[in-house]
C-alpha positions as CSV (number, residue, x, y, z in Angstrom):
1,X,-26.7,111.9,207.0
2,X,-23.6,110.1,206.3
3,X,-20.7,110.2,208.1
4,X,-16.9,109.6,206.4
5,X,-14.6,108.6,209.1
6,X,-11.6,111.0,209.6
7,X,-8.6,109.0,211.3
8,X,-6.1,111.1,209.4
9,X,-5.2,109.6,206.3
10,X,-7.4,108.8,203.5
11,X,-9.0,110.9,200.3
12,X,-11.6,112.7,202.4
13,X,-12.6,114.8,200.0
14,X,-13.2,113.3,197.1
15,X,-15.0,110.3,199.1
16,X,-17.1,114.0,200.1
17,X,-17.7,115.1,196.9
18,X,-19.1,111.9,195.1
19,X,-21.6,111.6,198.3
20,X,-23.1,114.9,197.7
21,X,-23.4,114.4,194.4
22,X,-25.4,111.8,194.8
23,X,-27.8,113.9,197.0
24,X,-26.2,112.8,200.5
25,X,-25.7,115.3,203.6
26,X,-22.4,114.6,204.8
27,X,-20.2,114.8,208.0
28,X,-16.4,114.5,208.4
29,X,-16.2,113.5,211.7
30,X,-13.1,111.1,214.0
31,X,-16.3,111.3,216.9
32,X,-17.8,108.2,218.0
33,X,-21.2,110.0,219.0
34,X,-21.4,111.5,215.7
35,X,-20.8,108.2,213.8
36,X,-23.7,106.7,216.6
37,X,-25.9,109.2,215.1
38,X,-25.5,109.2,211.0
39,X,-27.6,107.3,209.1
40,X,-24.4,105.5,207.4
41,X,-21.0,105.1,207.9
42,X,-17.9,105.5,205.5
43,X,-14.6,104.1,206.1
44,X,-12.5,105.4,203.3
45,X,-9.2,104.4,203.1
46,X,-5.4,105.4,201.3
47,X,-1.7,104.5,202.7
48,X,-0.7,101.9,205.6
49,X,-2.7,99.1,206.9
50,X,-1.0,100.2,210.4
51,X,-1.5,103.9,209.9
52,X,-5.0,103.3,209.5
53,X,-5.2,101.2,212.8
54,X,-3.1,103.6,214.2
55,X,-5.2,106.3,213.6
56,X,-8.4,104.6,214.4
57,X,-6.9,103.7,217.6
58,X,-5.8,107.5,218.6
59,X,-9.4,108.9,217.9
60,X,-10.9,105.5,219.8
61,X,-12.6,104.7,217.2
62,X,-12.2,100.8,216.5
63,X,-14.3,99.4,219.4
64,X,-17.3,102.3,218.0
65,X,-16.8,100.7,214.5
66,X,-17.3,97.1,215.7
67,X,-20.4,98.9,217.7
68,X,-22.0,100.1,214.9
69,X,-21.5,97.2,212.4
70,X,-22.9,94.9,214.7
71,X,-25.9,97.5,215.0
72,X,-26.9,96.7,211.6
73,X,-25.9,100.5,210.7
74,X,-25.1,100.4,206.8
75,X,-21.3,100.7,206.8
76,X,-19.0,101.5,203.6
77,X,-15.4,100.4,203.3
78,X,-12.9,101.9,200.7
79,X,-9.7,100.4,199.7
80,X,-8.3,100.5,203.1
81,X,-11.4,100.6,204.3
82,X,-12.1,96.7,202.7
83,X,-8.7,95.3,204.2
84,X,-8.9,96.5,208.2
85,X,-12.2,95.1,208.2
86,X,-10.4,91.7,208.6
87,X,-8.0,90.3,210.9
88,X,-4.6,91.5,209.7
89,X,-2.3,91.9,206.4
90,X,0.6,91.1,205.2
91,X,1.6,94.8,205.1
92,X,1.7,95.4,208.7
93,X,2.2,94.0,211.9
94,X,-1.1,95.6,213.6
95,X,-4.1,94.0,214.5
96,X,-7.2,94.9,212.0
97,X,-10.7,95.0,213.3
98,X,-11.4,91.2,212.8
99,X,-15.3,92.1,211.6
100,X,-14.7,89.1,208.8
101,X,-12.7,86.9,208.5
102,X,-9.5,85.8,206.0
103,X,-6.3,87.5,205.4
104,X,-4.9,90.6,203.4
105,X,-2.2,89.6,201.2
106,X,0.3,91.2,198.5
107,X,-0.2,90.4,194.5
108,X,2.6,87.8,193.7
109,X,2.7,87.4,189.9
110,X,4.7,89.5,187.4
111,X,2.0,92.5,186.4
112,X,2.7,95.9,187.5
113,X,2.6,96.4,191.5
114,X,0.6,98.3,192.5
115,X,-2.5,97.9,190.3
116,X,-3.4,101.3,189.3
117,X,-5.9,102.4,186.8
118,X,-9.3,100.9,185.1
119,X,-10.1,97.3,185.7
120,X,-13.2,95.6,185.4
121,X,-15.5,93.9,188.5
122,X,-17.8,90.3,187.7
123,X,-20.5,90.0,189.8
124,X,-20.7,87.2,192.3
125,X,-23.9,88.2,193.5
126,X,-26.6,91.0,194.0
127,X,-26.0,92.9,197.0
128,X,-28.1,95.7,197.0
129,X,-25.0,98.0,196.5
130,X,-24.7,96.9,192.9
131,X,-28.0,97.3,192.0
132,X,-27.9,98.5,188.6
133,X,-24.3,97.5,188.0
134,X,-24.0,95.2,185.2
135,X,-20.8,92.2,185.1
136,X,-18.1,93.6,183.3
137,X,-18.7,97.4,184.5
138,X,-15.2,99.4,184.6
139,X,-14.1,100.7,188.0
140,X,-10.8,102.2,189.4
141,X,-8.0,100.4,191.4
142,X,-5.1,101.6,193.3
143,X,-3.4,98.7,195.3
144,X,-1.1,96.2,196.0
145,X,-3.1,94.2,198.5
146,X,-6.1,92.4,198.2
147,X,-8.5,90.4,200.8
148,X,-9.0,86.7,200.8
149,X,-12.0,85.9,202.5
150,X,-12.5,82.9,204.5
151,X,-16.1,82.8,204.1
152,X,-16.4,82.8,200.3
153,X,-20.2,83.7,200.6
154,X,-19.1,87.1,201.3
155,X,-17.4,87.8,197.9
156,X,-19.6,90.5,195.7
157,X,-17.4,90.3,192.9
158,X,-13.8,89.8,192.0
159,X,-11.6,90.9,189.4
160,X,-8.6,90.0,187.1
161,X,-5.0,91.0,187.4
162,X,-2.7,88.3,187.0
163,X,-5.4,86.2,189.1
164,X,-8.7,86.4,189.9
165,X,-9.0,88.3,193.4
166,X,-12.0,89.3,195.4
167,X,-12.5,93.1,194.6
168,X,-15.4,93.1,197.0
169,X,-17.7,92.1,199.7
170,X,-21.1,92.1,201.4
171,X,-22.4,90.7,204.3
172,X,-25.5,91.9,206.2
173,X,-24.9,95.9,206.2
174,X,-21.4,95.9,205.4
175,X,-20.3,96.4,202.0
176,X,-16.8,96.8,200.9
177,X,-14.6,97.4,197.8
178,X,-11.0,97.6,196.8
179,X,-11.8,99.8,194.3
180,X,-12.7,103.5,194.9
181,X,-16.0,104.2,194.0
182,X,-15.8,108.5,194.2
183,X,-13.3,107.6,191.2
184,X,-15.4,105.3,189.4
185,X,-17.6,108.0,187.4
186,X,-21.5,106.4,186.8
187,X,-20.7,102.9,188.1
188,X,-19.1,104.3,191.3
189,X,-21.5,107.0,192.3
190,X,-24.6,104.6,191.4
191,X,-22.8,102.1,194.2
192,X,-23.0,105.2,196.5
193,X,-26.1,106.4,195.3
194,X,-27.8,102.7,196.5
195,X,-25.4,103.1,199.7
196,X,-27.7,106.0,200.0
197,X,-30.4,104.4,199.8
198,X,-30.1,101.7,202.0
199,X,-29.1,104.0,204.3
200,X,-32.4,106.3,203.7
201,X,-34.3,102.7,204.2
202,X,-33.2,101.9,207.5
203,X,-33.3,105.3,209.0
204,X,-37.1,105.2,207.7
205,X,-37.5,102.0,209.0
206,X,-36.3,102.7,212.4
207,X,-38.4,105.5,212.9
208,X,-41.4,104.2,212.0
209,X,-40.4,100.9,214.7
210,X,-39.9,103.8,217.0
C-alpha cells in the first residue's frame, strides 16, 4: 500500500491515478499512523514552499516524515515534494524539513519563468527509480525553483533550461524529482512503477526478518 500525503494542496488525484495504474493500492491520508503503516510514502507537491510547510505542520506531519525517512521507508517526493526535503527556499521564509542538504533557489536567466512543459532528464546515475529510463527520456516540468544540492552525490539527473539544474535526487530510500512523473506518460509511470517495486521489496523483506 502506498500512501500520498494530503496536507491540502497538491494534485492528489492525478499523483492517485498514475499509482494505480501501475498496479498500486493506494491511500490519501494527512495521518501519521497511516503513513507508519504503508509500504511507501508519496509526498506530492503544487503551490507555496510555505503552504506546504504550513500544511504539514497543521496535520503534524513533519516530525512523522523525518520518522519514516530515517526508517528506511521508500519515500517519493514530487515537485514540491523535492524542494521541502531541504532546508529552506528562496520562495518562502519557512523552515523546510532539512532531510538533505543545499538550498532551493529561483531560475535567473532570460527563458520563460516558470518552466512549463516537456524537457528532457540526463542521467547521473542509476538509482533504482530509473531503472529502465534511458538519458535523454522526455518528462514534464512545472516550476520556477529548483534544488541545489550540497552533496553532489545525491544528484540522479539534471536537466537544461537556461542552465544545467539538478532535476532530481536519490539517496538511500529517498528519491525525488522536480518533474511530475503522473504527467510523464511511459517514462513517468515506469519511475512509479520501480517506486512500486522497491516498495514491494522491502515490505517482503521485512516480513520475512520478522
Amino acid at each position: 500500500m502506498i500512501a500520498i500525503i494530503d496536507y491540502g494542496e497538491g494534485n492528489l488525484g492525478s499523483v492517485e491515478k498514475a499509482l494505480k495504474h501501475v498496479g498500486c493500492e493506494v491511500q490519501i491520508t494527512s495521518s501519521p499512523a497511516a503513513l507508519e503503516q504503508a509500504d511507501g510514502v508519496v509526498l506530492p507537491g503544487v503551490g507555496a514552499f510555505d503552504d506546504c510547510i504550513k500544511g504539514l505542520e497543521k496535520s503534524g506531519l513533519v516530525e512523522p516524515i523525518k520518522q519514516i525517512i530515517a526508517g528506511g521507508k521508500p519515500f517519493l517526493g514530487i515537485c514540491l515534494g523535492l524542494q521541502v526535503l531541504f532546508a529552506g527556499s528562496e520562495e518562502g521564509e519557512k523552515a523546510g524539513l532539512g532531510v538533505l542538504t543545499g538550498r532551493v533557489v529561483r531560475f535567473r536567466h532570460e527563458l520563460k519563468i516558470p518552466q512549463i512543459g516537456w524537457n528532457q532528464i540526463a542521467k547521473v546515475q542509476d538509482a533504482p527509480h530509473l531503472q529502465d529510463i534511458e538519458s535523454g527520456s522526455w518528462v514534464y516540468f512545472v516550476h520556477s525553483y529548483y534544488v541545489e544540492p550540497e552533496d553532489e552525490s545525491i544528484i540522479a539527473t539534471t536537466t537544461e533550461y537556461g542552465i544545467e539544474f539538478c532535476s532530481s535526487v536519490w539517496r538511500d530510500n529517498v528519491f525525488a524529482c522536480q518533474f511530475h512523473p503522473e504527467k510523464s506518460q511511459a517514462a513517468g509511470l515506469k519511475i512509479l512503477d520501480n517506486f512500486r517495486k522497491l516498495a514491494v521489496e522491502i515490505s517482503e523483506s521485512d516480513r520475512y526478518a520478522g
